[in-house]
C-alpha positions as CSV (number, residue, x, y, z in Angstrom):
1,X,0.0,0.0,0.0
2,X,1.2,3.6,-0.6
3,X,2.2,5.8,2.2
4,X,2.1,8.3,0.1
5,X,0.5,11.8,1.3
6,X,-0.8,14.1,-1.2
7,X,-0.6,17.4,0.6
8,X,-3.2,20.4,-1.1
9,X,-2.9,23.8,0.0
10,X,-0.6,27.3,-0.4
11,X,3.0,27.1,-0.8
12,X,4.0,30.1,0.5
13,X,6.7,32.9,2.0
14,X,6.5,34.5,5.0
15,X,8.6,37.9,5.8
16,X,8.8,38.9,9.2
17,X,9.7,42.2,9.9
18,X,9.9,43.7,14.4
19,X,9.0,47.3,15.1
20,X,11.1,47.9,18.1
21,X,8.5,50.2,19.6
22,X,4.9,50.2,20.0
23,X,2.1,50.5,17.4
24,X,-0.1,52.1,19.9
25,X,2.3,55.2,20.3
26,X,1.6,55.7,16.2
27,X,-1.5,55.0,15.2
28,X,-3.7,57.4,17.2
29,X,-7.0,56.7,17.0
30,X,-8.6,60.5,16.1
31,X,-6.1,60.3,13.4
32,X,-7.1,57.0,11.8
33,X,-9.1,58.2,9.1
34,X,-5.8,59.2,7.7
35,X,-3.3,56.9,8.1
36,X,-0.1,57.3,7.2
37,X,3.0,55.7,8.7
38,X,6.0,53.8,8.4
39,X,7.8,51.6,11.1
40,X,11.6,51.1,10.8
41,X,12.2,47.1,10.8
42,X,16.0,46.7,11.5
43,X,14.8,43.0,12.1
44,X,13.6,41.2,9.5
45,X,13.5,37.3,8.8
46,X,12.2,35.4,5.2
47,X,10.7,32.3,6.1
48,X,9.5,29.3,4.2
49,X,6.1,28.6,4.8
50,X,2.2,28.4,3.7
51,X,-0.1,25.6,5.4
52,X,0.8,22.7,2.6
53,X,4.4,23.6,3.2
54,X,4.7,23.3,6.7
55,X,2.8,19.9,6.6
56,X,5.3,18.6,4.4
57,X,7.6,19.5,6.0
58,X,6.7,18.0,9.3
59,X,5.8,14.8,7.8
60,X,9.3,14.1,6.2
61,X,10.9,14.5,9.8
62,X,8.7,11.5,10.8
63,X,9.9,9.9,7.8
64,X,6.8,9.7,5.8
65,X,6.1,11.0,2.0
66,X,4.5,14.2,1.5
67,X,3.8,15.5,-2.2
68,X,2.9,19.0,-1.8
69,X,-0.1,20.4,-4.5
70,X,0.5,23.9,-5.0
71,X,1.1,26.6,-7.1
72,X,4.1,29.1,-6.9
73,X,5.7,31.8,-8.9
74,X,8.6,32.1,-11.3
75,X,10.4,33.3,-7.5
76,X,10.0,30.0,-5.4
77,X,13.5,28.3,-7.1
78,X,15.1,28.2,-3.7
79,X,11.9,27.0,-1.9
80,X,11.7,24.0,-4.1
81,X,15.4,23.2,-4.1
82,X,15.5,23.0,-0.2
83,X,12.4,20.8,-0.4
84,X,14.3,18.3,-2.9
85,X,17.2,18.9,-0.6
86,X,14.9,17.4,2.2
87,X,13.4,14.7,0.0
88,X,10.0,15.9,-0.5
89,X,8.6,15.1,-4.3
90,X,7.5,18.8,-5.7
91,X,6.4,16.8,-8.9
92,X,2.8,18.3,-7.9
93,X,3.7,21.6,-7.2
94,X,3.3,24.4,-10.3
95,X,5.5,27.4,-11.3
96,X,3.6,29.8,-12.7
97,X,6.4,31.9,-13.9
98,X,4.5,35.4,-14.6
99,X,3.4,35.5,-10.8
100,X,4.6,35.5,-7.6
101,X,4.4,33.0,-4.9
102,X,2.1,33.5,-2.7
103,X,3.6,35.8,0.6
104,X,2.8,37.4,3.9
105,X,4.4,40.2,5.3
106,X,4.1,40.5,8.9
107,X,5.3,43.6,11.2
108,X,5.1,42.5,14.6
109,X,5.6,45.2,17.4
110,X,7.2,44.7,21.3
111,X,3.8,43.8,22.5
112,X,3.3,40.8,19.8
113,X,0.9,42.8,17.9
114,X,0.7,42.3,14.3
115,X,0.0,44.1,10.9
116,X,0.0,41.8,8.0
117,X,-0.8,41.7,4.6
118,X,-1.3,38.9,2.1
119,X,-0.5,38.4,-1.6
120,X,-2.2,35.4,-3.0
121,X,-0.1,35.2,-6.0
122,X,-0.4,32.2,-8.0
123,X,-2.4,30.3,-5.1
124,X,-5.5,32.3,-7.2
125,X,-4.7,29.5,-10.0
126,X,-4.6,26.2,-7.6
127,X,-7.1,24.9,-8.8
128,X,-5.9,24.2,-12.4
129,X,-3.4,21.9,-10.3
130,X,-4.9,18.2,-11.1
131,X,-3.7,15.6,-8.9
132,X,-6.2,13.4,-10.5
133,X,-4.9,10.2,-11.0
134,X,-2.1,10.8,-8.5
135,X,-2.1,7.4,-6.0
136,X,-1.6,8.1,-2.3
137,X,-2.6,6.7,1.2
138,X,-4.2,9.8,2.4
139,X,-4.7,13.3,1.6
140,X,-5.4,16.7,3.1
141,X,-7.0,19.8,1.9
142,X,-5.8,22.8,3.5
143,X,-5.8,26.6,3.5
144,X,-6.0,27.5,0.0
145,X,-7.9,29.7,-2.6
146,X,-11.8,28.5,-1.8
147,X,-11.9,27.2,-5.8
148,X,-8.8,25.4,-5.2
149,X,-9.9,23.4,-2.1
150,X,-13.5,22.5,-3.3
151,X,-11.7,21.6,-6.9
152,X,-9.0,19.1,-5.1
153,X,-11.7,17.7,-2.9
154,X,-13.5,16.6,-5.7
155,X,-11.0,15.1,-7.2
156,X,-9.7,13.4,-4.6
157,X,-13.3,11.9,-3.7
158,X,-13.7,11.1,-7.5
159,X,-10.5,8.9,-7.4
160,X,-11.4,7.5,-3.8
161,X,-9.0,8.7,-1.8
162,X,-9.7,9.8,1.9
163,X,-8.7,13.4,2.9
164,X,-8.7,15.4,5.3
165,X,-10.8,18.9,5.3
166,X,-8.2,21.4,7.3
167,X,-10.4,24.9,7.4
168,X,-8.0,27.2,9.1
169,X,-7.2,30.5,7.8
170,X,-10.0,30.0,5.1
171,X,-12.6,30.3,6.9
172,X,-13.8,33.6,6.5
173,X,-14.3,32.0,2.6
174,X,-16.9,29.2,3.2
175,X,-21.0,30.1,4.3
176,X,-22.1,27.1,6.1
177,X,-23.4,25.6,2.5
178,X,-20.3,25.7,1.6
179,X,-18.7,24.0,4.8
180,X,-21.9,21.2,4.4
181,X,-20.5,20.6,0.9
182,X,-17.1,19.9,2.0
183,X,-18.0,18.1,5.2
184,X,-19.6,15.4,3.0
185,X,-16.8,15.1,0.3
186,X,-14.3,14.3,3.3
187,X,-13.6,11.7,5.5
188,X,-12.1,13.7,8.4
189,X,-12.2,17.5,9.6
190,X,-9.7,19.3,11.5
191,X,-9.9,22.5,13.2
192,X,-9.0,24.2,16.5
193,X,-11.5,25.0,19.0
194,X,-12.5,28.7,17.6
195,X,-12.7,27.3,14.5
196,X,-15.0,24.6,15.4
197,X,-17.1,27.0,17.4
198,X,-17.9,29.1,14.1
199,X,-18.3,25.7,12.2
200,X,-21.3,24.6,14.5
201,X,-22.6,28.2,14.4
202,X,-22.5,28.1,10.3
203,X,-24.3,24.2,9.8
204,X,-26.2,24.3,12.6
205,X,-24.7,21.5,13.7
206,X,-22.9,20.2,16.6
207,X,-19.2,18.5,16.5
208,X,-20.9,15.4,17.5
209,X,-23.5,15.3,15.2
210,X,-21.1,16.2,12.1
211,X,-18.8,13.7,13.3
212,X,-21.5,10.9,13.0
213,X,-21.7,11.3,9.0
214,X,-17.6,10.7,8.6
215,X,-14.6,9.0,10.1
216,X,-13.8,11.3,13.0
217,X,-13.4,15.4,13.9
218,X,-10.4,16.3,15.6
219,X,-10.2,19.7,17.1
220,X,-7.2,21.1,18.7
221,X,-7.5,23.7,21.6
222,X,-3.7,24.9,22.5
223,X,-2.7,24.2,26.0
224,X,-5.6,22.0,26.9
225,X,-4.2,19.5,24.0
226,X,-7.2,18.2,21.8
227,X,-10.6,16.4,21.4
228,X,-11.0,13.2,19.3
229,X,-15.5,12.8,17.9
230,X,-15.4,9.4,16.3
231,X,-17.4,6.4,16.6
232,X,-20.1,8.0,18.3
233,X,-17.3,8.8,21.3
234,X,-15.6,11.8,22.5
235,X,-12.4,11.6,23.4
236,X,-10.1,14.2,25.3
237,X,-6.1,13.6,24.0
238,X,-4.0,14.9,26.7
239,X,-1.6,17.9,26.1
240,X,1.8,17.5,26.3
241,X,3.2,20.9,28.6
242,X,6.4,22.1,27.2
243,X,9.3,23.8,28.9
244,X,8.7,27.1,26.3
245,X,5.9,29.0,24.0
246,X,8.6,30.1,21.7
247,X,6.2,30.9,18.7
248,X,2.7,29.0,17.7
249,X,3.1,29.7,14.1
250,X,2.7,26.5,12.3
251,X,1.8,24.4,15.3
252,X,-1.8,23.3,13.6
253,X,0.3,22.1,10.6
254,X,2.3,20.1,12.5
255,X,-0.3,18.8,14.2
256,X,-2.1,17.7,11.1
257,X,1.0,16.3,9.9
258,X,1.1,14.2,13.0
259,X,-2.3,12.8,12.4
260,X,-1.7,12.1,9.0
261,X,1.1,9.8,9.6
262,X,-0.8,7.6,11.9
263,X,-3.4,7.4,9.8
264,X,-1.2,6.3,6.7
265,X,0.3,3.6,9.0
266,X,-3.6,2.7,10.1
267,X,-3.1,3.6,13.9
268,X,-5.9,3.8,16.0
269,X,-7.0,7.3,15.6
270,X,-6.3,8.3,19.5
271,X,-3.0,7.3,18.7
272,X,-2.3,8.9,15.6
273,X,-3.8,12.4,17.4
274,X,-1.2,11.9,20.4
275,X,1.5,11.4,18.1
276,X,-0.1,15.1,16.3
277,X,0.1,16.6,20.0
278,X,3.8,15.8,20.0
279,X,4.6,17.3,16.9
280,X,2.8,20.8,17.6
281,X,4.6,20.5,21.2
282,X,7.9,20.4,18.8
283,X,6.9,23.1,17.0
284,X,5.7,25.6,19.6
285,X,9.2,25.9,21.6
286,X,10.7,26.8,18.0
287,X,10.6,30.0,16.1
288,X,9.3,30.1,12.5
289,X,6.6,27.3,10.8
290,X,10.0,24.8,9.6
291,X,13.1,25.9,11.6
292,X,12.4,22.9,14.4
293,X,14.7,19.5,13.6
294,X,13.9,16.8,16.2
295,X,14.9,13.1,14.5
296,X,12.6,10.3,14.5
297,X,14.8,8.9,17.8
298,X,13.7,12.1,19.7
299,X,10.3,12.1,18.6
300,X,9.8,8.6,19.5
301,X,11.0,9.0,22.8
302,X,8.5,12.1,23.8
303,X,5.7,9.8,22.3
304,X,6.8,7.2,24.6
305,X,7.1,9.3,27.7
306,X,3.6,11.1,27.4
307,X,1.3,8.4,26.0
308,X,3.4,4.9,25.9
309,X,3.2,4.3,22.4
310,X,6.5,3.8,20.2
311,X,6.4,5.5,16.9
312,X,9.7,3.0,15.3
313,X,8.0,-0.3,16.0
């Protein structure tokens, strides 16, 4: 059987820029009518990034076989030659050479606040990416442009291969028709606990009684770990506390990359979301969505210490 994972969802870059001041001591709020100001950023930091991206990413560090489907610009050459450095197929993902990849540009001020802006870039042309007839194990649609999930969902139910719906930062995009459509095109649906909340709001529909129409719901909810809805049974997976909240950036895709490798090895599914708790616990004490690098051996021994189960058997 193929442990193959095909991974749908933006490829992106983020920039990272720190104010070393405050926001609030600029933007004055009888002013704001007209704004106009500029922060100087003597820190800045280019990371690589976007929710398909860091899922790879995390599931090559357990070892398994992502294929990322997404579409960059003519500037993501370096991108893609550090994910070939790393293994990762990028047979799936598309150069669109007249546009750019898609980026956010964060400023970040001493207080943590954030101004950001996000170019699409050739994420606006995912769904012309056809993974159809592309054979995995398991799949995931993530964050993406809204015509680009729905367009690899149906594909992917078309060929019969089980995914993963990941709403995330899309959901602002979907109305609750919408979220009903691709409830019933997937097999499993991930989100963290705000996420959820709005999800139930928009359906109408409790976790419970969405999670009785597919394989399981799995929602994450930060320090309190997560909550497994599957087989008519709720389930509370323990959180694993860490030593340091360096930076949660990336965490849910690590966590979905978690869960996606126990799934491709058929683990029971409490197991395969403890194993997802320890790679967001990874994650979180690192700064940056793919600058963490614990081996197989280390990530095997924390799955062992907080649940008992061994990853290498």
């Amino acid at each position: 059987m193929s442990e193959k994972v095909l991974v749908c969802g933006s490829v992106a870059f983020d920039t990272i820029a720190v104010f070393e001041g405050h926001f609030k001591d600029h933007i004055l709020a009888d002013s704001i009518q007209s704004l106009s100001v500029s922060f100087f950023v003597p820190s800045m930091r280019k990371e690589y990034g976007g929710c398909a991206g860091n899922i790879a990413y995390n599931l090559r560090l357990l070892g398994g076989s992502p294929v990322p489907v997404g579409t960059v610009g003519g500037d993501a050459s370096d991108y893609l030659a550090y994910f070939k450095g790393l293994g990762i197929d990028t047979s799936m993902i598309r150069v669109i050479p007249d546009m750019f990849t898609p980026q956010c540009f964060i400023t970040t001020d001493l207080d943590n606040n954030q101004i950001a802006s996000f170019h699409p870039g050739a994420m606006l042309r995912s769904a012309e990416n056809d993974l159809s007839g592309t054979q995995a194990a398991w799949a995931i649609v993530a964050p993406d442009a809204k015509d680009g999930m729905f367009a690899h969902a149906r594909r992917l139910k078309q060929q019969g291969t089980p995914f993963i719906f990941d709403l995330g930062q899309a959901m602002p995009l979907f109305t609750g028709e919408d979220l009903e459509q691709m409830l019933d095109l997937a097999d499993i649906f991930t989100a963290n606990d705000y996420e959820a909340s709005i999800v139930e709001q928009r359906t109408g529909r409790s976790l419970q009684e969405i999670a009785a129409g597919m394989k399981a719901v799995v929602v994450t909810r930060g320090a309190e770990g997560a909550t497994l809805y599957a087989g008519g049974k709720q389930t509370s997976i323990a959180p694993i506390k860490v030593a340091s909240v360096v930076d949660p950036t990336g965490c849910g895709d690590a966590h979905r990359a978690g869960l996606l490798y126990g799934l491709t090895r058929q683990w029971p599914l409490e197991q395969a979301c403890q194993l997802a708790n320890v790679m967001g616990a990874f994650k979180i004490a690192s700064r940056g969505p793919q600058n963490h690098k614990p081996g197989r051996a280390e990530i095997s021994a924390s799955l062992k210490q907080h649940y008992g189960v061994e990853l290498l058997a």
